[in-house]
N, C-alpha and C positions, 0 to 999 in steps of 0.2 A: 439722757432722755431727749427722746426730739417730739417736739410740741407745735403744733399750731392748734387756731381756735379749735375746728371740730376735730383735731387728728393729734391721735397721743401716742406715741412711742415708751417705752419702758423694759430697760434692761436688767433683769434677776438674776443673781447667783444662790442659788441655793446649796448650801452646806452636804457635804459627802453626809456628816454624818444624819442629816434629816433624812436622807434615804434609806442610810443604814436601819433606822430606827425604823421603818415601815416596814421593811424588807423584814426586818424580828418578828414584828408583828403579822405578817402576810405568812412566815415561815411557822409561825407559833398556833395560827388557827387549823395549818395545814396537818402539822402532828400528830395529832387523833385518828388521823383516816392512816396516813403512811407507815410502811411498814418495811423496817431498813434491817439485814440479813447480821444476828447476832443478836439485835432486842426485838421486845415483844413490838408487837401492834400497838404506837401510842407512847413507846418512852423510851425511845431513842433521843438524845442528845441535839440540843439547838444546833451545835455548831455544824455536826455529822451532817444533819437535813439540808442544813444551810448548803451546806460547802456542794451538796448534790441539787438541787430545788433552785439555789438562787437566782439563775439566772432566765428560770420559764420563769418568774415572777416580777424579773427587774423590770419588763416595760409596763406591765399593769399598774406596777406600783410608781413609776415613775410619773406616769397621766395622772396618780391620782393626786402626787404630791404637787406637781404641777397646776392641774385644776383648783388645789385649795389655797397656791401661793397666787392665781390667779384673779378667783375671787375677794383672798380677803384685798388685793391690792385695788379692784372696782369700790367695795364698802371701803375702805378707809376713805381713799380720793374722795369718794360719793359721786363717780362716774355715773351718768346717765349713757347708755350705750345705742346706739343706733342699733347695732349687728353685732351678732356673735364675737368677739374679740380673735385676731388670729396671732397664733402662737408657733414661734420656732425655736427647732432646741439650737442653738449654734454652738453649742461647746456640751461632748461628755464622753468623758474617759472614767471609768469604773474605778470607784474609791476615792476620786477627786471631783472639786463640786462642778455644779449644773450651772452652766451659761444659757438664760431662755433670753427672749426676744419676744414684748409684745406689742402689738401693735392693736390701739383702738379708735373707732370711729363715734364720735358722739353724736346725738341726736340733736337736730337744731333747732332753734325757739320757733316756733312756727303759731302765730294768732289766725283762729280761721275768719274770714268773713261772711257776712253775712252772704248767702246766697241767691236769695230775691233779688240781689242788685243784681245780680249777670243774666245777660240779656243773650236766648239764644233761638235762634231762627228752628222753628220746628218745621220741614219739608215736608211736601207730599205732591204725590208723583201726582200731572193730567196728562192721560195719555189718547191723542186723538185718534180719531177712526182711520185717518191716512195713515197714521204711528203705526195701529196695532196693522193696518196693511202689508205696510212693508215691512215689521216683524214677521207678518208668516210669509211672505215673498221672499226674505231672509234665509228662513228654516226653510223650506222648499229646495231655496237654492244650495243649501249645505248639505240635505242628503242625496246620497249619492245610490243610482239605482245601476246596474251593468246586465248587460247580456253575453251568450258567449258566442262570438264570431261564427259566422257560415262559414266565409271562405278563410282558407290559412293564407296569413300574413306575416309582416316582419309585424312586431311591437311597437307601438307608440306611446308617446307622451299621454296621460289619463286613461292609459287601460288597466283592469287590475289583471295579472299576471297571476298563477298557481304554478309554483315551484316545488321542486324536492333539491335540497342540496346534504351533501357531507363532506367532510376531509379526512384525515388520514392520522391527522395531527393531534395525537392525546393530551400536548397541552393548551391544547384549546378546551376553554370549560363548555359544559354538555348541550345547554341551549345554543351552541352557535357552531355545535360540533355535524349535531345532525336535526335535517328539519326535513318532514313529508308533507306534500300538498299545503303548501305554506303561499298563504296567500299576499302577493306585493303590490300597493295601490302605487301605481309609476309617478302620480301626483304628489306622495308624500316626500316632504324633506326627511321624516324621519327612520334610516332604514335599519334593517336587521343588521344585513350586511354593509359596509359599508362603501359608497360607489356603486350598488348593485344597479341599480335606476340605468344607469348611465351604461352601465355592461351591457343592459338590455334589451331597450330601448334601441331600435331601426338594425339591431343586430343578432336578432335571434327571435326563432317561431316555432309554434308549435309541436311538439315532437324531437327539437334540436337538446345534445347533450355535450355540454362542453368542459373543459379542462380550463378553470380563472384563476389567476392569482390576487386572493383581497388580502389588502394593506388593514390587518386589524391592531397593529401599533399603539393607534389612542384613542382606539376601545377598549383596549384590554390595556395600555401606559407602560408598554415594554415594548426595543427593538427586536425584539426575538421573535414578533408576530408581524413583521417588513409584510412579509410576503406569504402568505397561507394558500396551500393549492385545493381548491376547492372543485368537485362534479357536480355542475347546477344541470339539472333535468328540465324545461320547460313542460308542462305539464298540460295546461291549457290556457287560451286569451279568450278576455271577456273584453267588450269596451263598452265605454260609459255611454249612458241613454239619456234621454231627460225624463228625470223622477214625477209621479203622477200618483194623486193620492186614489188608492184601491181599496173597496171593498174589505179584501184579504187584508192589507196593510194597517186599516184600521179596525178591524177586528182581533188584529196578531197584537194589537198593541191597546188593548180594552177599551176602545172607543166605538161607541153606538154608528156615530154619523160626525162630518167635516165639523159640522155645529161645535161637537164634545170637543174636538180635537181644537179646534181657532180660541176654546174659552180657555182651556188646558195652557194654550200658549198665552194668554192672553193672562192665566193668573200667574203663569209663570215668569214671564215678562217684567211685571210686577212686583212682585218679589225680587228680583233679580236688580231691578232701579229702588227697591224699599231697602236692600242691605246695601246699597252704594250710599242714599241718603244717609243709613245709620252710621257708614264710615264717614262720610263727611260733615254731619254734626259732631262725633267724638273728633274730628280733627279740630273744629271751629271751637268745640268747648278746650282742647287742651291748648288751643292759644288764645283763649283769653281768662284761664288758668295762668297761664307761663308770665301773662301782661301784668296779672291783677298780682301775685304774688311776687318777693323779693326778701328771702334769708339768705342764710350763710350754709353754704352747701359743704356738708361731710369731706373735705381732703383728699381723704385714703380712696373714699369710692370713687369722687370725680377720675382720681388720675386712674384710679383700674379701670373705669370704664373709659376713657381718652386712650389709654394704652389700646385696649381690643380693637377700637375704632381703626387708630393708628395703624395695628400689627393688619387690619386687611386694607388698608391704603398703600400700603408698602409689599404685598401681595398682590395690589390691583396692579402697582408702577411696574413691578416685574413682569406680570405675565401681559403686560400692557393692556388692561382690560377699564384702565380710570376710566371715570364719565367724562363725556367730551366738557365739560365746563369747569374738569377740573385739569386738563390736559396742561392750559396755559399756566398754570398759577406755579410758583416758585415752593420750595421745602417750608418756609417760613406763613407763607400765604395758604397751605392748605393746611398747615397746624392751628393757625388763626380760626381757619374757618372752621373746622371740625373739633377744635374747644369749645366754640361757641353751641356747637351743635350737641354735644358732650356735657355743656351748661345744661342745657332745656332737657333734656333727656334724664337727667341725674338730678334737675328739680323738680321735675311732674312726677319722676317714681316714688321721689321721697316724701310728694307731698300727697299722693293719693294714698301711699303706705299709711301716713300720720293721720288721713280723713278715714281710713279703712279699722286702724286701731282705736279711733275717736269714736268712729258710730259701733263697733265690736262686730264689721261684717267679717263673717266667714266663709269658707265654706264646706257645706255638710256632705257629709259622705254620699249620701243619694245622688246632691249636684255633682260629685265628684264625676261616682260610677257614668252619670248620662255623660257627661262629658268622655268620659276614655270612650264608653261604646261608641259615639260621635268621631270622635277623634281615630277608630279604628274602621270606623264603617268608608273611611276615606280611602280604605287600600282594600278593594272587594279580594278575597280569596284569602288574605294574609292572618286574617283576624285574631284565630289562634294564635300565631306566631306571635302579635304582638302585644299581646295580655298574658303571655307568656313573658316576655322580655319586661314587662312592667312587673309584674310579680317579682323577678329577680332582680331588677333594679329599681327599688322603691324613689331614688334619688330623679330618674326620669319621668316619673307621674308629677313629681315638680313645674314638669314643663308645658301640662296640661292644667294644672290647678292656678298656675301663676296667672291666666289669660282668664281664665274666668273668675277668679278674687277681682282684676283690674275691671273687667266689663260690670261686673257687680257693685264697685265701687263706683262707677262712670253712671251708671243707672241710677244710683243713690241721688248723685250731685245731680243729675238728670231734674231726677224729680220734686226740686227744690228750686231748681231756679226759675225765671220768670221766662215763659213758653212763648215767641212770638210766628203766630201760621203762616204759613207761606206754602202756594200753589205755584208748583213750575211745570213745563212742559219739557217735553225732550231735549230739546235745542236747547232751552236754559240751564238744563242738568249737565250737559256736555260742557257746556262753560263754565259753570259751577266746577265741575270737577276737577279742570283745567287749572283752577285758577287757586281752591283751597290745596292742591295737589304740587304748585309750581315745586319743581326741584328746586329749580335756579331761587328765587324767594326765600324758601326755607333756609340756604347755604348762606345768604347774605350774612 
């Protein structure tokens, strides 16, 4: 057995013949129904059934003998368990006994404190009249309005472009196979094609139809797509204007007059600095959570969660993608850092789980539902698809429910502690952000 405080290890052999004996038993309730060629329906011979049946029965029976060598081994100990206990078969050969492996995590003493004593800054956004100015001086300048060309020209940089392209190439998958009047804004980094921008641009107008070769290699993560011979059609050139708010524009988009439209950004804005606030109080409340509390953190779960960290630190150093502050630090020096970080992460989980199991929050299936439909309304057109894929995978709506149990439970603690108001402006919120957000801070 390997033991530490909160992490138990435990190695079971269980007897050929205690399986044997279920397997009788599993084979003995099956007799009645089965109907074996020479007896009736029902009285044919244990051993005959057996010698045919045993083996669609031996893993049912083997889980269940397992689950009850398991259990009674938690009630004798008088294990208190954190999580699920996890179970490996490491030895089994048919007729000869069962080598398991269990491995468990226990729950740790955790006294809650009193919550009145935590003192947390309640924000709220003052947004001035020059603020909300250059908010819509902002939006203004990010849409983008085009006309299309009098005279024909090459292509420039900020025109948008209406293309038809295809290739030849049936394994190319079908969006990139063939595309009609496919509109390309020359401003974006993000292209269909990839390089098309740059194919473009000062080299090709109106009416021109060319023969390219695109490098779709790591778009698609195979050399087999080096080189794709594509017929790009230039279709027609629009170039960019300066956007001016119209009548039509605001009409197309249910707004009365500029008024509707400046208040529309203006609550939008708002919102938009009210859920930055609400992330940066959950931040300030889980460090001075992480300050005010100090148990003995579960073993088994720290090092799975150290490991995952790990396994993409060592996916970052290969694909060379670290963060520049961890570039310098030596094998020994980002394990350090990233324990530490692996500590707080694996205390606040375990202790908002223990406040969450404390107050008996849940949550209910209505909150659920809002949440997936929330959660789906993020990918407009897919929606089906992916309440489809949750249906089938009930183990994925996990990953929906877990965010909102923890926000529920943050809220709880919210509303207990001692609320202190605070009015910032713009310019304090950026600093603010800055500063409960430091990467580098957090790493220390």
């Amino acid at each position: 057995m390997k033991s530490k405080k909160l992490y138990k290890e435990y190695s079971i052999v269980i007897p050929s013949e205690d399986i044997d004996k279920e397997v009788n038993l599993k084979i003995s309730d099956l007799i009645p129904t089965i109907t074996i060629p020479g007896f009736r329906k029902g009285k044919a011979p244990l051993s005959i059934v057996k010698k045919k049946y045993e083996d669609s029965v031996l893993n049912e029976v083997i889980q269940k003998v397992v689950s009850t060598k398991t259990n009674d081994l938690i009630k004798n100990k008088k294990l208190n368990l954190f999580r699920q206990p996890k179970i490996d078969l490491k030895k089994f050969e048919k007729n000869k006994p069962i080598e398991i492996q269990i491995k468990i995590d226990l729950q740790p003493e955790i006294k809650l404190n009193d919550f009145k004593k935590i003192k947390l800054n309640n924000y709220e956004i003052s947004l001035s009249k020059k603020n909300l100015e250059d908010q819509y001086k902002i939006f203004l300048d990010s849409q983008k309005s085009y006309k299309k060309i009098n005279k024909n020209r090459l292509i420039k940089k900020n025109d948008r472009v209406i293309i038809s392209f295809n290739t030849s190439d049936t394994n190319v998958p079908d969006y990139l196979k063939f595309q009609k009047n496919f509109p390309v804004d020359t401003d974006m980094d993000k292209e269909i094609l990839p390089g098309i921008n740059k194919l473009l641009i000062s080299k090709s107008k109106e009416g021109d139809k060319k023969n390219i070769a695109i490098d779709l290699s790591k778009e698609l993560k195979s050399k087999e797509f080096k080189k794709v011979m594509y017929e790009i059609e230039v279709i027609s050139i629009e170039e960019k204007v300066k956007f001016q708010i119209t009548e039509d524009y605001l009409k197309s988009n249910g707004f009365k007059n500029e008024n509707e439209l400046k208040n529309f950004l203006k609550k939008n804005t708002t919102e938009r600095f009210d859920e930055g606030l609400k992330q940066i109080e959950k931040k300030q409340l889980m460090d001075l959570l992480n300050e005010e509390y100090n148990f003995d953190l579960p073993e088994g779960v720290l090092e799975e969660d150290f490991n995952q960290i790990w396994s993409r630190i060592e996916h970052a150093k290969k694909n060379k993608t670290l963060d520049d502050d961890d570039k310098s630090l030596t094998v020994d020096q980002l394990k350090k850092r990233y324990k530490k970080i692996s500590e707080r992460r694996v205390k606040l989980g375990v202790l908002l789980q223990y406040i969450g199991n404390k107050e008996k929050i849940s949550i209910s299936d209505d909150e659920l539902n809002k949440g997936i439909i929330q959660y789906t309304s993020q990918y407009p057109g897919q929606e089906k698809q992916i309440l489809e894929y949750l249906r089938k995978n009930p183990s994925a709506v996990e990953s929906i429910k877990g965010p909102l149990l923890e926000e529920k439970i943050i809220n709880n603690i919210k509303s207990k502690v001692a609320r202190i108001s605070k009015k910032i402006d713009s310019d304090q919120y950026k600093k603010l952000e800055d500063e409960v957000f430091d990467i580098k801070r957090d790493k220390i």
